[in-house]
C-alpha positions as a LaTeX table, in Angstrom:
\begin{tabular}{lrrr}
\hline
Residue & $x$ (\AA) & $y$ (\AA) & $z$ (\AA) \\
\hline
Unk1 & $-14.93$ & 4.26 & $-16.18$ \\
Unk2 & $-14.04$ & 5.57 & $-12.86$ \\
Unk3 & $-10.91$ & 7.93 & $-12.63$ \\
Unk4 & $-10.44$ & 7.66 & $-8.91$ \\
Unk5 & $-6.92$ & 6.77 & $-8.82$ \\
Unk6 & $-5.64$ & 10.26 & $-11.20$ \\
Unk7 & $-5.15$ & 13.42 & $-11.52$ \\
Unk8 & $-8.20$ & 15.55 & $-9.25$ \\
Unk9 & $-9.18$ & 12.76 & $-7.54$ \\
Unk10 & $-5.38$ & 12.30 & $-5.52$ \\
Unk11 & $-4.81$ & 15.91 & $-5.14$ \\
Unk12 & $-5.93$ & 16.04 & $-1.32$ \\
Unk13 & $-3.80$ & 13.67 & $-0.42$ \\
Unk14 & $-0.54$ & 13.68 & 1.34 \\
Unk15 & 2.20 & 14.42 & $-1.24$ \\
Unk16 & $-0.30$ & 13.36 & $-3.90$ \\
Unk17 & $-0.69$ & 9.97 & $-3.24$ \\
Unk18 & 2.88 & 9.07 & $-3.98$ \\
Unk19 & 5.45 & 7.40 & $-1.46$ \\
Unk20 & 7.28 & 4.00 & $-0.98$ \\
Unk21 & 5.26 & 0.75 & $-1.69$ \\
Unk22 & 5.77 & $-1.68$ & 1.65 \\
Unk23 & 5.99 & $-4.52$ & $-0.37$ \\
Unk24 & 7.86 & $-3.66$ & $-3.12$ \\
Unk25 & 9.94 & $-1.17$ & $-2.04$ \\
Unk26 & 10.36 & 1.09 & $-4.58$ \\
Unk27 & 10.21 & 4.84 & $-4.56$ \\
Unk28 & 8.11 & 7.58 & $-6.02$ \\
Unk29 & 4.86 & 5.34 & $-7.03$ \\
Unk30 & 1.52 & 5.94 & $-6.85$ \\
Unk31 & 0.35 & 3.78 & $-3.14$ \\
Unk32 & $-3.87$ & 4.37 & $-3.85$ \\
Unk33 & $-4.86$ & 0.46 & $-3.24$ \\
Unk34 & $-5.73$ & $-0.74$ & 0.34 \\
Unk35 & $-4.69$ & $-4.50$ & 1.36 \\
Unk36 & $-5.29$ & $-5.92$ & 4.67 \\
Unk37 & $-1.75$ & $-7.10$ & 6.42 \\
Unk38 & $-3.57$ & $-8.86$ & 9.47 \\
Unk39 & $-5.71$ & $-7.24$ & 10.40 \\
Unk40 & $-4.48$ & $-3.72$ & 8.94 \\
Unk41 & $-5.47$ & $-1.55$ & 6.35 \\
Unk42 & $-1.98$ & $-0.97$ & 4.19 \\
Unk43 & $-1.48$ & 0.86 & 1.46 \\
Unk44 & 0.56 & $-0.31$ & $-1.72$ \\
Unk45 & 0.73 & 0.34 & $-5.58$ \\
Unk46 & $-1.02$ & $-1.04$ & $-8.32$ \\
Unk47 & 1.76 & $-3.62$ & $-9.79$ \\
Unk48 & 1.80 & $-5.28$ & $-6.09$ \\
Unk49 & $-2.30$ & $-5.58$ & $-5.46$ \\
Unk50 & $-2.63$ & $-7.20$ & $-8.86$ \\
Unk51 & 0.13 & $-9.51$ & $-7.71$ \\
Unk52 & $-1.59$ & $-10.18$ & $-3.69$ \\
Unk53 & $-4.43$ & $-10.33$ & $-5.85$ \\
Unk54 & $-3.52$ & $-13.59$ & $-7.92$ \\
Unk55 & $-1.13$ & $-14.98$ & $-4.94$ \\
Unk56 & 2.18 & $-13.73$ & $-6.26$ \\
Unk57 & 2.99 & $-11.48$ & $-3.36$ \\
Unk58 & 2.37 & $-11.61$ & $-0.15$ \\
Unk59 & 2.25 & $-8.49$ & 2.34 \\
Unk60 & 5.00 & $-8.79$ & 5.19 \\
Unk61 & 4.64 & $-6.40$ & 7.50 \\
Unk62 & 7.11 & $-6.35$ & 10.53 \\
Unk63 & 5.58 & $-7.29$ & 14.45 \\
Unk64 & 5.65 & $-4.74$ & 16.11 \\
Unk65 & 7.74 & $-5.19$ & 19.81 \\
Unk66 & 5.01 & $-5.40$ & 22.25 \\
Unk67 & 6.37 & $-9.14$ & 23.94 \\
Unk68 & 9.27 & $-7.35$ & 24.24 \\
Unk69 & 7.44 & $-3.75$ & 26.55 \\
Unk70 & 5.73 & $-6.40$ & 28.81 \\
\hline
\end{tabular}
């Protein structure tokens, strides 16, 4: 079984992998699975890409103001 998602295999990334999930908010998880968000690659934890997985969750992501520059 692969281990890719613990211990050796996180340690050369930034702050070792942890942060704030986008979707779920919360604090101080592990964000190691990649979703696309339109078009994006975003990264969120485990709990919430089983749940985009089996259409529980969905990833909002906020527009970005570019109607607003032109």
């Amino acid at each position: 079984m692969a281990k890719n998602h613990r211990g050796k295999g996180i340690r050369d990334q930034y702050n070792h992998g942890r942060g704030e999930c986008p979707v779920c908010k919360r604090s101080s998880v592990k964000i190691l699975y990649e979703q696309d968000a339109g078009g994006k690659k975003v990264k969120v934890c485990k709990t919430c890409k089983a749940a985009i997985k089996n259409g529980t969750k969905s990833i909002d992501i906020p527009v970005e103001e570019t109607a607003a520059a032109e």
